[in-house]
C-alpha positions as CSV (number, residue, x, y, z in Angstrom):
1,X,16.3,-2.7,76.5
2,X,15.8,-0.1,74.2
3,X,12.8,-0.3,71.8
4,X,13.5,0.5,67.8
5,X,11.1,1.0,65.6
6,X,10.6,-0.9,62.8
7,X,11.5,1.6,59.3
8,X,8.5,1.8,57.7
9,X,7.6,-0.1,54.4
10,X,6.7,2.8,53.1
11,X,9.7,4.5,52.8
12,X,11.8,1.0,52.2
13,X,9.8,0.5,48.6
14,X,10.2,2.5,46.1
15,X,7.6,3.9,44.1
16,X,6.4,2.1,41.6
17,X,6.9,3.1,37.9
18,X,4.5,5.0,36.0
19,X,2.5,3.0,33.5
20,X,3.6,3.7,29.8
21,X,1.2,5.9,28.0
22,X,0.2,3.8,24.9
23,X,0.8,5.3,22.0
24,X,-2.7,6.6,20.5
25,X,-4.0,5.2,16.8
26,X,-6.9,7.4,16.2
27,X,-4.5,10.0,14.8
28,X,-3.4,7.4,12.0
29,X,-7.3,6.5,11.1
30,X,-8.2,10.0,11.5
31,X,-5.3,10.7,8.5
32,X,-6.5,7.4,6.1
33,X,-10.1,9.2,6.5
34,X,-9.0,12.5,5.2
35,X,-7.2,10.9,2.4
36,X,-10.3,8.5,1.8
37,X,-12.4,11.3,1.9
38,X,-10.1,13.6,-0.7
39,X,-9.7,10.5,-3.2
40,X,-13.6,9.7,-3.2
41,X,-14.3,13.7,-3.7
42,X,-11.8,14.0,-6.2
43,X,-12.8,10.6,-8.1
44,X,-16.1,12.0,-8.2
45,X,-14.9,15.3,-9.9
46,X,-12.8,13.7,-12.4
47,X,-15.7,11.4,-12.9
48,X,-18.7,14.2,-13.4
49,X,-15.9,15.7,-16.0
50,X,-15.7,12.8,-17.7
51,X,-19.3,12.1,-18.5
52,X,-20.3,16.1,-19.1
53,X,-17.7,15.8,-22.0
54,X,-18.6,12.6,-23.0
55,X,-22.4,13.5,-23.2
56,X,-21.0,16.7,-25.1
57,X,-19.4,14.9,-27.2
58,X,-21.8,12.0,-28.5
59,X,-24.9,13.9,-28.0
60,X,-26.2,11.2,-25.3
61,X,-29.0,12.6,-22.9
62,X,-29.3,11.6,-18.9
63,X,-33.3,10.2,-20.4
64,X,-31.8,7.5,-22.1
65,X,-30.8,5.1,-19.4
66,X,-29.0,2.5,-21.9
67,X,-26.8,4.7,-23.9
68,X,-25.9,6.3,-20.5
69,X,-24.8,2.8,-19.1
70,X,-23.1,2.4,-22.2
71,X,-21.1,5.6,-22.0
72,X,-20.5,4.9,-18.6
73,X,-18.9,1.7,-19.4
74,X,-16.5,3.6,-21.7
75,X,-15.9,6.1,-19.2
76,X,-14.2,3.6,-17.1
77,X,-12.0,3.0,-19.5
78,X,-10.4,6.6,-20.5
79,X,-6.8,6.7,-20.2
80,X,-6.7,10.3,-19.3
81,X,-9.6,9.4,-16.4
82,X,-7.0,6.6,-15.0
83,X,-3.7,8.8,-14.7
84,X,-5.9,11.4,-13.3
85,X,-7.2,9.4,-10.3
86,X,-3.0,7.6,-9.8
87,X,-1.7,11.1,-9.8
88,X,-4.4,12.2,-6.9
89,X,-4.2,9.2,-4.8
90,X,-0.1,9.2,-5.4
91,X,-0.5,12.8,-4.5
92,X,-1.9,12.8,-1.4
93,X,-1.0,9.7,-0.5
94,X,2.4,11.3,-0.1
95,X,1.2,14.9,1.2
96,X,-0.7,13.1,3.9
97,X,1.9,11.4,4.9
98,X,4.3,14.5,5.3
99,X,1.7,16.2,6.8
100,X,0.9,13.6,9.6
101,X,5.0,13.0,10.4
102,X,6.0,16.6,10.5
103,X,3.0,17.0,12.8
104,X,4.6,14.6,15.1
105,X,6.7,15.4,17.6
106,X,9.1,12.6,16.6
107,X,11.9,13.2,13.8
108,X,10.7,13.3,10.5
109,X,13.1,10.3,9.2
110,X,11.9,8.4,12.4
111,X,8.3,9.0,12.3
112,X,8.1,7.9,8.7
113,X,11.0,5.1,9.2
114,X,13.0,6.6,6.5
115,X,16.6,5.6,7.7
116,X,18.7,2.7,6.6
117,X,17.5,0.1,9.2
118,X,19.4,-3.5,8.9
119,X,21.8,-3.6,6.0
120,X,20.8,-6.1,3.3
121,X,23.2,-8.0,0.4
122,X,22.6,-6.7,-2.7
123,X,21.0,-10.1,-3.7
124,X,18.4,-9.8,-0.8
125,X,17.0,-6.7,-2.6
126,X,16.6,-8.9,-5.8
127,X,15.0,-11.4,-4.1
128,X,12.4,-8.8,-2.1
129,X,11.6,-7.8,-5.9
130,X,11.4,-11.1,-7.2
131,X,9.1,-12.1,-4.3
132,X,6.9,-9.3,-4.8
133,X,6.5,-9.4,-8.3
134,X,6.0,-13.7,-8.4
135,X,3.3,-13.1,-5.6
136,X,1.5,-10.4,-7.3
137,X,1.5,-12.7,-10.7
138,X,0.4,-15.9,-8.9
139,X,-3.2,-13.9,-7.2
140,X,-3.6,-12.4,-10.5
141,X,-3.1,-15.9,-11.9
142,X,-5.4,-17.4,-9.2
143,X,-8.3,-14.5,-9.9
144,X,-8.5,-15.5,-14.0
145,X,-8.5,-19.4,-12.9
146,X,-11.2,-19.1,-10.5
147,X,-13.3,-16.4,-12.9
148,X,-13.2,-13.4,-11.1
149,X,-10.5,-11.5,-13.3
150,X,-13.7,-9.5,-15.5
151,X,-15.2,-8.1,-11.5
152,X,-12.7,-5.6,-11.6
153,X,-12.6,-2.3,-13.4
154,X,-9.5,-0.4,-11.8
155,X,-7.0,-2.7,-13.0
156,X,-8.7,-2.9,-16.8
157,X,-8.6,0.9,-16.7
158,X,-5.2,0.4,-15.8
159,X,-4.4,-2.2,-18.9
160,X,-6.3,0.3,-21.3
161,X,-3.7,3.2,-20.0
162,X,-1.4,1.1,-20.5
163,X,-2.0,1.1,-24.0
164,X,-2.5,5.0,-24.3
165,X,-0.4,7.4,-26.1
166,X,3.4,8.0,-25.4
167,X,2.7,10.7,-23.5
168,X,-0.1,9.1,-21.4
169,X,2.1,6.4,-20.7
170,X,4.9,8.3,-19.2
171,X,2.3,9.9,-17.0
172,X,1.4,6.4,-15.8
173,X,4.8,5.5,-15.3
174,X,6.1,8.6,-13.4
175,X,2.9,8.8,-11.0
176,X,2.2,5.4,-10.7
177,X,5.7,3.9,-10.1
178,X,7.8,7.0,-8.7
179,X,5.0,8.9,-6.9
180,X,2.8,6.1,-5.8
181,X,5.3,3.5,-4.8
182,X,7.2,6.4,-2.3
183,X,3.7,7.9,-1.3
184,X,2.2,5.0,-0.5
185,X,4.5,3.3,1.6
186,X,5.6,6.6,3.4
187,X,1.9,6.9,4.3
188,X,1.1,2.9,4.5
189,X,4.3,1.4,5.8
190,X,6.0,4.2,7.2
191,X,3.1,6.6,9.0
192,X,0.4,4.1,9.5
193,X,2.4,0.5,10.4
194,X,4.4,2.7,12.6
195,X,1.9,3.2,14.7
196,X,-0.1,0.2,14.6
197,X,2.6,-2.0,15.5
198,X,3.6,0.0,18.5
199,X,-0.1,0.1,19.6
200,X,-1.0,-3.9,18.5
201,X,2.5,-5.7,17.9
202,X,4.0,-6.5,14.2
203,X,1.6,-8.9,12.8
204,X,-1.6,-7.2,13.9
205,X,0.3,-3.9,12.4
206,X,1.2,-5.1,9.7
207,X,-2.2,-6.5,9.2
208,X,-3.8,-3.5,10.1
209,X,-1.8,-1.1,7.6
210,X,-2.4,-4.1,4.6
211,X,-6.3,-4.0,5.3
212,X,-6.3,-0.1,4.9
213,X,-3.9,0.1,2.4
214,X,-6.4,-3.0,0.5
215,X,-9.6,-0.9,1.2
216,X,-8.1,2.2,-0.4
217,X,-8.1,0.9,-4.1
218,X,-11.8,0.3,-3.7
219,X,-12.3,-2.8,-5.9
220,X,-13.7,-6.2,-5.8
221,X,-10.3,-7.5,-7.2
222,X,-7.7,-5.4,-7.1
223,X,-7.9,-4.3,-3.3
224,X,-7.5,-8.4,-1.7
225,X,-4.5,-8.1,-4.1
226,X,-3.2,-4.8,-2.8
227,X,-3.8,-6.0,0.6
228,X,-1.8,-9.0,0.1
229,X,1.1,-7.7,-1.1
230,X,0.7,-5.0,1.7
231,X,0.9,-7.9,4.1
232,X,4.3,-8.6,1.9
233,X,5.6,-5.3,1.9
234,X,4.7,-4.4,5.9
235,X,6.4,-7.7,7.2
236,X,10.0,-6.4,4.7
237,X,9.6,-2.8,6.6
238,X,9.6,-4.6,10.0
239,X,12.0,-7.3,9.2
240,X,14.0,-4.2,8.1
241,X,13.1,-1.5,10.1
242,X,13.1,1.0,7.4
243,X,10.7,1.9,4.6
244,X,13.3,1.9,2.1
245,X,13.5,-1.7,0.9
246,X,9.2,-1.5,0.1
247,X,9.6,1.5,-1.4
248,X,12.2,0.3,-4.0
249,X,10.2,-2.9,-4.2
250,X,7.0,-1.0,-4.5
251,X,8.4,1.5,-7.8
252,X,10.1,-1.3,-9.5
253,X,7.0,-3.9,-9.5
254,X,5.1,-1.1,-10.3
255,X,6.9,0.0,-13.3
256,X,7.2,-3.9,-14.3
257,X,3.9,-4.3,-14.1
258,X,2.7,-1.2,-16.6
259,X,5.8,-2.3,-18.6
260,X,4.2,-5.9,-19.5
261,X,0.6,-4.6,-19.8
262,X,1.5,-2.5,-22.3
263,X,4.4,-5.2,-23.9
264,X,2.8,-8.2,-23.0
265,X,-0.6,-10.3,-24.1
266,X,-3.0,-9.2,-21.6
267,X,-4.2,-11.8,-18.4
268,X,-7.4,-12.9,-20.6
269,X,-5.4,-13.8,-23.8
270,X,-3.1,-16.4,-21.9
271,X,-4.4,-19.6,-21.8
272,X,-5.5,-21.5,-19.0
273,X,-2.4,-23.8,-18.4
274,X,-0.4,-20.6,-18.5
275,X,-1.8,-19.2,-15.8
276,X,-2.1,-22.8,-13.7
277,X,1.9,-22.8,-14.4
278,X,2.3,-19.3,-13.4
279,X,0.3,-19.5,-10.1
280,X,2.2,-22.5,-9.1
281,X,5.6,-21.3,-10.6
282,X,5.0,-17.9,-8.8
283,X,4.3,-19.5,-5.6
284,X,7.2,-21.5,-5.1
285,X,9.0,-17.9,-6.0
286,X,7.4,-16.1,-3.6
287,X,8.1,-19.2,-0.7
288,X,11.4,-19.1,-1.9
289,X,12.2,-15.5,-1.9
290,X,10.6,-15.3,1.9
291,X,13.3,-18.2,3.1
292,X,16.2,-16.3,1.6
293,X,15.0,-12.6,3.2
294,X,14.8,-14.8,6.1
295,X,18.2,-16.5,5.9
296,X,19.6,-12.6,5.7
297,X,20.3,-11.8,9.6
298,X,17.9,-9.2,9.6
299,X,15.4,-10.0,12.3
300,X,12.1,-8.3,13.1
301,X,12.5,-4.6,14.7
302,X,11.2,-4.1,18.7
303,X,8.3,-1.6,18.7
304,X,9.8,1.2,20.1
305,X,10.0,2.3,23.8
306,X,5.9,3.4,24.2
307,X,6.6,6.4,26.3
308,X,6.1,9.7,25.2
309,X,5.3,7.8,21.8
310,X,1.5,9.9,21.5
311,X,1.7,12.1,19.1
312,X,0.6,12.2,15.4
């Protein structure tokens, strides 16, 4: 009998696949740094400006420490100081954002998640505003009840450009409705989520791209708000897959939002029952508006394949 030799197991299996590279995130923190960086520097310009005229103007010296913590408490207020700082931060929000997805070696439109993604009813649109703008009224709401409304200073520099000139107030409008609401979720939502949620999965991007987006206004008050309506806006761009629904959601609840500050009584003139009627009112909004996006078809987008996926 002839002896045959067994075919070797070797050459039977195949090799075995080559682990996925996983996509890299220090490119995406290395960009929100160089924005950080360019808002604080340029705050801090527009800021030293602010006080050498002001000082110029009333005559206050650096000795006198109370009139300069007066004057420094006005300062915070200028309208002109405010659209400065939204037209920066819009600015490069949005430069920074170009910058990182043309650096890519993905499409532009894909890096930055500009393409349709799932087609929505008109109505679902409606409702993603409505949502937005009832859950931005109920924390508001919830920081006046609880007493924490008078901590911030961005968003009363905000009310007081509000109430500018004509002129001011168009600058607010354009930069921080147009400008900001497409910068910031090009850069947030579109650059930054990207990323994250290949790298982590969708809830720890999402969560991820809402903390930084949060810890970019710099404020006691007004970045938890920013960094819960992030959390809103990064779960519509991956129930979506596009940036396109929280960009319109972002510019319209932006411009509603200058719109009634400069229309309406401000947060600290309503009374208290007003505000526990709003919070609970805006609430069920907001739980309702969720359901319905829900109720759509859409359905949260698959991270994309993560080969290949590693560059800016």
């Amino acid at each position: 009998m002839d002896f045959q030799p067994e075919p070797s197991s070797t050459q039977d299996t195949p090799p075995a696949p080559a682990s996925p590279e996983r996509p890299r995130v220090w490119t995406v923190f290395l960009a929100f740094g160089l924005m950080l960086v360019t808002l604080l520097v340029g705050g801090t310009l527009f800021a030293g400006i602010a006080m050498a005229l002001e000082m110029a103007r009333t005559g206050v010296k650096s000795p006198d420490a109370a009139a300069m913590a007066a004057m420094m408490e006005q300062i915070k207020l200028l309208p002109w100081l405010h659209v400065a700082g939204v037209m920066l931060s819009s600015l490069v929000g949005l430069g920074v954002a170009l910058m990182g997805g043309w650096l890519s070696p993905r499409p532009l439109r894909e890096r930055l998640r500009t393409r349709p993604g799932v087609s929505l009813p008109a109505w679902a649109w409606g409702a993603a505003l409505v949502g937005c703008f009832a859950l931005g009224q109920a924390m508001e709401s919830l920081s006046v009840l609880v007493g924490v409304w008078d901590w911030t200073s961005s968003l009363k520099g905000l009310q007081a450009t509000s109430q500018g000139s004509l002129g001011t107030f168009a600058l607010l409008m354009f930069f921080g409705t147009l400008v900001a609401g497409t910068g910031e979720e090009l850069f947030f939502r579109g650059y930054v989520q990207t990323r994250l949620v290949e790298r982590w999965g969708p809830w720890a991007g999402i969560a991820g791209a809402a903390t930084l987006f949060g810890f970019m206004h710099l404020d006691p008050i007004h970045s938890p708000l920013a960094l819960v309506l992030g959390v809103y806006l990064g779960w519509l761009a991956e129930r979506t897959g596009s940036v396109r629904l929280p960009v319109f959601v972002h510019i319209l609840n932006n411009a509603a939002s200058f719109l009634l500050t400069r229309f309406a009584p401000s947060a600290l003139e309503l009374p208290t029952s007003m505000h526990a009627a709003l919070l609970v009112v805006c609430t069920l909004l907001t739980v309702g508006a969720v359901m319905l996006l829900r109720r759509t078809g859409a359905s949260p987008v698959e991270p994309q394949a993560r080969t290949a996926i590693v560059g800016p």
